[in-house]
N, C-alpha and C positions, 0 to 999 in steps of 0.2 A: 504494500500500500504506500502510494508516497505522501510525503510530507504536507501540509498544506503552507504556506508562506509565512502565516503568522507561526506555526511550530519552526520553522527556519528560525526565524527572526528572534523568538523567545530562547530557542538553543543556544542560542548562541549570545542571550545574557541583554539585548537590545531591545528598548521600549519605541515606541511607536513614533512616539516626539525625538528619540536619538536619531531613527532612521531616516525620520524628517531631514533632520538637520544635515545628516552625511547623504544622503542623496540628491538632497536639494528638490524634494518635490514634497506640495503640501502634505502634511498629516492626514485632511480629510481623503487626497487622493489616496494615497496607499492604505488610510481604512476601507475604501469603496472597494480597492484590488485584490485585498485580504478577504474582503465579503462576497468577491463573484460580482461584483456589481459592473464591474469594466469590461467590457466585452470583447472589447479589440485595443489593450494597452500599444503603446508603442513601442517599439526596438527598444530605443536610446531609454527608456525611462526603467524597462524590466534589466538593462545591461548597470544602470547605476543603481538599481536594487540591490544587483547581484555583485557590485562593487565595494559595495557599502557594508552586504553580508558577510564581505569575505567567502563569498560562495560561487560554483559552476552558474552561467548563466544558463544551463539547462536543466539544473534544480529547477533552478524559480520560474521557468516556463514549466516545467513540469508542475510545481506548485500552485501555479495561476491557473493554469488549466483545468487541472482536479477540482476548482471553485467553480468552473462555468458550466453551465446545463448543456450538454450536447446536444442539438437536433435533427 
């Protein structure tokens, strides 16, 4: 089963408003991403995610995905 992003994030000791801050994108945004709520995130914003996590950027698409409803 993988990970969801916010278990990345938590792993890894970092709150919500840190990652804000190291990735440079608002807090609301990366609550809506951790929620499923973003449907089609950008490159550049899931690669400073995965920057910030000290993580694969194919985690955290793998993460992001596992949030969205397939159709």
């Amino acid at each position: 089963m993988n990970k969801s992003l916010k278990d990345l994030r938590i792993e890894r000791g970092i709150t919500l408003d840190e990652l804000a801050s190291l990735s440079g994108l608002s807090k609301l945004y990366l609550y809506n991403l951790e929620s499923g709520l973003i449907k089609d995130p950008k490159l550049d914003y899931i690669g400073r995610v995965a920057l910030a996590l000290e993580c694969d950027i194919a985690n955290v698409c793998l993460a992001i995905l596992g949030k969205m409803e397939v159709k």
